[in-house]
ChimeraX commands (.cxc) that place a marker at each C-alpha (Angstrom):
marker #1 position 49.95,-4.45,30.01 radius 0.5
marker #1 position 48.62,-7.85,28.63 radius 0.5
marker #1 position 47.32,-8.29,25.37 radius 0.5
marker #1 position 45.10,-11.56,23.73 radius 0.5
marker #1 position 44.37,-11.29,20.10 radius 0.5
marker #1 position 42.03,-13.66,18.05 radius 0.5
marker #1 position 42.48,-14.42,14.88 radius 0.5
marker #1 position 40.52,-18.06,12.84 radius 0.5
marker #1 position 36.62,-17.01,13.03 radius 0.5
marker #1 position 34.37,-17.19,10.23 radius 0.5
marker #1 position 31.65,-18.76,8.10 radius 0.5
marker #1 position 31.49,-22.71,7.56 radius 0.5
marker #1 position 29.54,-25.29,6.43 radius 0.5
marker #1 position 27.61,-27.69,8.87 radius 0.5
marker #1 position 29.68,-30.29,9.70 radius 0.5
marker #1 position 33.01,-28.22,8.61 radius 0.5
marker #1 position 35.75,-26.95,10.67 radius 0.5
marker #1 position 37.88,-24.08,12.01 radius 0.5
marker #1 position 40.39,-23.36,14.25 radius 0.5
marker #1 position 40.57,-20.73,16.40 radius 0.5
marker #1 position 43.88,-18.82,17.39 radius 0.5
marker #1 position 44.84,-16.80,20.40 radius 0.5
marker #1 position 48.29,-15.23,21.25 radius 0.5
marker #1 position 48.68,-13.32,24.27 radius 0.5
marker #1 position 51.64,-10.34,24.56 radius 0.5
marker #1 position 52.94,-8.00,26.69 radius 0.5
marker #1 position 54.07,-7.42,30.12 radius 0.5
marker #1 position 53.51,-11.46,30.66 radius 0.5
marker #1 position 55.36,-13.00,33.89 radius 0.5
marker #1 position 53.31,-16.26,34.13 radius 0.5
marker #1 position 50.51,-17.95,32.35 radius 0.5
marker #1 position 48.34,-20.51,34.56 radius 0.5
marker #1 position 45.05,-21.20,32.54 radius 0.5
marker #1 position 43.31,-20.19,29.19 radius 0.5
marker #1 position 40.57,-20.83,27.75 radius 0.5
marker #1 position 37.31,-20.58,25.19 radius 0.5
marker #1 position 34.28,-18.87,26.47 radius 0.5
marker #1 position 31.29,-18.34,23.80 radius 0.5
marker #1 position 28.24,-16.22,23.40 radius 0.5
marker #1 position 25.38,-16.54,21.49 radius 0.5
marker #1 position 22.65,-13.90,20.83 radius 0.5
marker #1 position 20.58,-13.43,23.76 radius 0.5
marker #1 position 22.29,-16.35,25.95 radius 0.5
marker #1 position 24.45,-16.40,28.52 radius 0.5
marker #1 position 28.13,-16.59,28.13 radius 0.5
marker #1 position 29.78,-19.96,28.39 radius 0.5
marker #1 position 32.95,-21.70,28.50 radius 0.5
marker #1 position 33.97,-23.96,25.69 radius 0.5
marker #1 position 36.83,-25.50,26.94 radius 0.5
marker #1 position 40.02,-24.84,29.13 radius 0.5
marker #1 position 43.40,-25.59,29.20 radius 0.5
marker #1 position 46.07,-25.88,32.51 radius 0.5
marker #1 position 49.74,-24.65,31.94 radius 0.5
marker #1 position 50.38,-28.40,32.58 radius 0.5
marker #1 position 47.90,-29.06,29.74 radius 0.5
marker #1 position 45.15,-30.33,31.43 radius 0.5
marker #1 position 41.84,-29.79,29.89 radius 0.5
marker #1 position 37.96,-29.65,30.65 radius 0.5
marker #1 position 35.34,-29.29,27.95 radius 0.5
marker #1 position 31.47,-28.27,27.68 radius 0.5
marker #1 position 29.71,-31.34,27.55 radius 0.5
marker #1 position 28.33,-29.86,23.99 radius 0.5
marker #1 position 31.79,-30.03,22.62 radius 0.5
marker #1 position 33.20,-32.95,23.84 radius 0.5
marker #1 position 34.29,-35.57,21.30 radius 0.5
marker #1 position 34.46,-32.79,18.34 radius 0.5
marker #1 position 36.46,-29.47,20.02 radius 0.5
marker #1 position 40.28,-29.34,20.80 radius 0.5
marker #1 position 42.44,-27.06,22.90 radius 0.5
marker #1 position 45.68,-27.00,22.77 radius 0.5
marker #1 position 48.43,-24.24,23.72 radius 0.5
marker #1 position 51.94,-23.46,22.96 radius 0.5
marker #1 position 53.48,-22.30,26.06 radius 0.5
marker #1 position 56.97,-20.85,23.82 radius 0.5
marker #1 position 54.34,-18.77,22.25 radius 0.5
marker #1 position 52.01,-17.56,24.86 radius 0.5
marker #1 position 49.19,-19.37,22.26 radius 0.5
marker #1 position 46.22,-21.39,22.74 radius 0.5
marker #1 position 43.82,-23.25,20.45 radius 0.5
marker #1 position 41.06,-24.17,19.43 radius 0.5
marker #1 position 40.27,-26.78,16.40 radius 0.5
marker #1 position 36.58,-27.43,15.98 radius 0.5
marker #1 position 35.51,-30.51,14.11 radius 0.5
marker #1 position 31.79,-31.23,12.93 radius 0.5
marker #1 position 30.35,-27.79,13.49 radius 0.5
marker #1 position 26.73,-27.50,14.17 radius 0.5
marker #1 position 24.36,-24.73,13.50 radius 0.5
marker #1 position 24.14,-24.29,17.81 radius 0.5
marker #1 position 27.93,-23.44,17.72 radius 0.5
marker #1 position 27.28,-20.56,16.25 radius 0.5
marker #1 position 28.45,-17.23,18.71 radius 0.5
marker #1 position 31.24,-14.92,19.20 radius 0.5
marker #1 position 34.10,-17.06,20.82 radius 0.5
marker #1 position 36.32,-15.06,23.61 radius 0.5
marker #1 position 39.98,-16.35,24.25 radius 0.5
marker #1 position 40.67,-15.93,28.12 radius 0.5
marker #1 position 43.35,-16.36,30.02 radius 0.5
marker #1 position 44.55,-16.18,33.47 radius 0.5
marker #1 position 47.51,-13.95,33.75 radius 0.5
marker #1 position 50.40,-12.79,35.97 radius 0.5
marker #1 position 51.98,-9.91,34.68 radius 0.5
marker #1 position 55.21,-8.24,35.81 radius 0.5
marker #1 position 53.26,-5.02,36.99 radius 0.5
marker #1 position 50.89,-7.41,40.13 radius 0.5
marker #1 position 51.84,-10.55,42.36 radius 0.5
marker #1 position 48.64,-11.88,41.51 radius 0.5
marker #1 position 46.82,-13.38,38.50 radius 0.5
marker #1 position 43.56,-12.33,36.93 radius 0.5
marker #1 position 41.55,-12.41,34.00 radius 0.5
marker #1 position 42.28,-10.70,30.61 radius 0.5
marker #1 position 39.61,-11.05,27.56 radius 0.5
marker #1 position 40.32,-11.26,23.43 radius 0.5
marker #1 position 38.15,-8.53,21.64 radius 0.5
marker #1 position 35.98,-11.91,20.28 radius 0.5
marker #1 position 36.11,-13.82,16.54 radius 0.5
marker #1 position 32.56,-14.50,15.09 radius 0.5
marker #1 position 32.36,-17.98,13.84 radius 0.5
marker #1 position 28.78,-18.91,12.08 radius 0.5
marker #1 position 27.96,-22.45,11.22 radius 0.5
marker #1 position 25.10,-22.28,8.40 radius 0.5
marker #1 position 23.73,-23.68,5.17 radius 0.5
marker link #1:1,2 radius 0.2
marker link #1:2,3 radius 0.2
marker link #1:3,4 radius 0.2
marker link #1:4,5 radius 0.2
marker link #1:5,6 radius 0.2
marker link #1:6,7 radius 0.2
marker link #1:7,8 radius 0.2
marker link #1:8,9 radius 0.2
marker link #1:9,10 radius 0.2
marker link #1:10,11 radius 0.2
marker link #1:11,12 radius 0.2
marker link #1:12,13 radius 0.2
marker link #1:13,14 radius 0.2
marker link #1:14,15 radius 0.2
marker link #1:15,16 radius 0.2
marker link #1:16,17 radius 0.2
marker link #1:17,18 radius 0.2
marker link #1:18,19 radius 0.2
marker link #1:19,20 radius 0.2
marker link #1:20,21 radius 0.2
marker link #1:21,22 radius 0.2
marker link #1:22,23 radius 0.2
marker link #1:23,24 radius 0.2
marker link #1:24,25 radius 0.2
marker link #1:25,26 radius 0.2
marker link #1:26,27 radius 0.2
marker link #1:27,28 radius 0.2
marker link #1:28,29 radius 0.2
marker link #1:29,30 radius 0.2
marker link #1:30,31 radius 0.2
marker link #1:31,32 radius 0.2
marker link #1:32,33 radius 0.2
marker link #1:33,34 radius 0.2
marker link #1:34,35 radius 0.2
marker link #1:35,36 radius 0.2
marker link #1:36,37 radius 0.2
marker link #1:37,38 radius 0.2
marker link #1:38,39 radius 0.2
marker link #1:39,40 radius 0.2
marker link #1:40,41 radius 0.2
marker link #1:41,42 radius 0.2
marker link #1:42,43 radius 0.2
marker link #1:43,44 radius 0.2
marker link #1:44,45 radius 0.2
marker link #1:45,46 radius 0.2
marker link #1:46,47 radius 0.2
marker link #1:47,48 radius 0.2
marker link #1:48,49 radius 0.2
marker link #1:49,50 radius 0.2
marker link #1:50,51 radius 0.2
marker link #1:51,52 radius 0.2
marker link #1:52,53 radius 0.2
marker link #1:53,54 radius 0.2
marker link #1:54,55 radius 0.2
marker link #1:55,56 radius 0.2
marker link #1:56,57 radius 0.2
marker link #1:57,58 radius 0.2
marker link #1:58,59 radius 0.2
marker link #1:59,60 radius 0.2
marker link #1:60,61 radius 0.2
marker link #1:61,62 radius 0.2
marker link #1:62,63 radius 0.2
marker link #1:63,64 radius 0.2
marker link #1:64,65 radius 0.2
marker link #1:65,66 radius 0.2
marker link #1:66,67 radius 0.2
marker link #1:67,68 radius 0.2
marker link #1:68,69 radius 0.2
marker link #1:69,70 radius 0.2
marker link #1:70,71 radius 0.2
marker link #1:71,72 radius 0.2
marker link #1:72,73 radius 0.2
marker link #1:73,74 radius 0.2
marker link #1:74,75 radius 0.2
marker link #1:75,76 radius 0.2
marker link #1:76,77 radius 0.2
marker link #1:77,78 radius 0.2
marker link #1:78,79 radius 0.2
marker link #1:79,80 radius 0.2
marker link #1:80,81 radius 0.2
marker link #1:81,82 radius 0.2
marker link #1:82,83 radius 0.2
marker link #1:83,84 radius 0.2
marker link #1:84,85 radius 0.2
marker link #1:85,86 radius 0.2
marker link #1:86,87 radius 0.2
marker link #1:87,88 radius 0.2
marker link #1:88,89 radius 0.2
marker link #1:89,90 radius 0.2
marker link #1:90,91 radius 0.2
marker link #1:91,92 radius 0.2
marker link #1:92,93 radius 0.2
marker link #1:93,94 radius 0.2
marker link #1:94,95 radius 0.2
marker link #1:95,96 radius 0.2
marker link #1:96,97 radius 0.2
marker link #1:97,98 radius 0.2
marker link #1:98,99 radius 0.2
marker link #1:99,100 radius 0.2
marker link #1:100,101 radius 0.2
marker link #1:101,102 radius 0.2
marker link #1:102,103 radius 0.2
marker link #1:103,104 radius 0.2
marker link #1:104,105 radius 0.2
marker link #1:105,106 radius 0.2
marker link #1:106,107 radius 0.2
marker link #1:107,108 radius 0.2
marker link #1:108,109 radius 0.2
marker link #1:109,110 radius 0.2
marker link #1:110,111 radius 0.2
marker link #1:111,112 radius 0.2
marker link #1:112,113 radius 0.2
marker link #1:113,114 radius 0.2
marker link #1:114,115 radius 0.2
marker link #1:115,116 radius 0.2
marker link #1:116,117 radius 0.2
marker link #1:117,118 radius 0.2
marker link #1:118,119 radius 0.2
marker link #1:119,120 radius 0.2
marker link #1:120,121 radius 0.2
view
């Protein structure tokens, strides 16, 4: 099986940062994409940002110019740095990633269990 674990969520300032970590274990034969999906109370789940194995990226127009991704392929990591947090960033943030595994000839989706991260005064 394939495992992602979160780990970087919590409380901050307006205007502060965190960074978000994800590693993914397991029975891992290839990873193509991962990325940062986010929900908010009441809204709709939505992605943050994603990364390509060949590091290619694509943002949410909300986080452009302030969020990161990155990913360590040696380590099966991605992550996420977020600069000048604003109160709407607050949600639970959900790594993702898009998996082979030696078990399937295909790839599909596995989920993180979610890190809160709460921007407030």
């Amino acid at each position: 099986q394939v495992q992602l674990v979160e780990s970087g969520g919590g409380l901050v300032q307006p205007g502060g940062s965190l960074r978000l970590s994800c590693g993914a274990s397991g029975s891992i034969f290839s990873i193509n994409s991962m990325g940062w999906y986010r929900q908010a109370p009441g809204k709709q789940r939505e992605l943050v940002a994603a990364i390509t194995s060949g590091g290619s990226t694509n943002y949410a127009d909300s986080v452009k110019g302030r969020f990161t991704i990155s990913r360590d392929n040696a380590k099966n990591t991605v992550y996420l740095q977020m600069n000048s947090l604003k109160p709407e960033d607050t949600a639970v943030y959900y790594c993702n990633g898009f998996i082979r595994s030696y078990g399937q000839n295909y790839y599909r989706d596995y989920w993180g269990q979610g890190t809160q991260v709460t921007v407030s005064s």
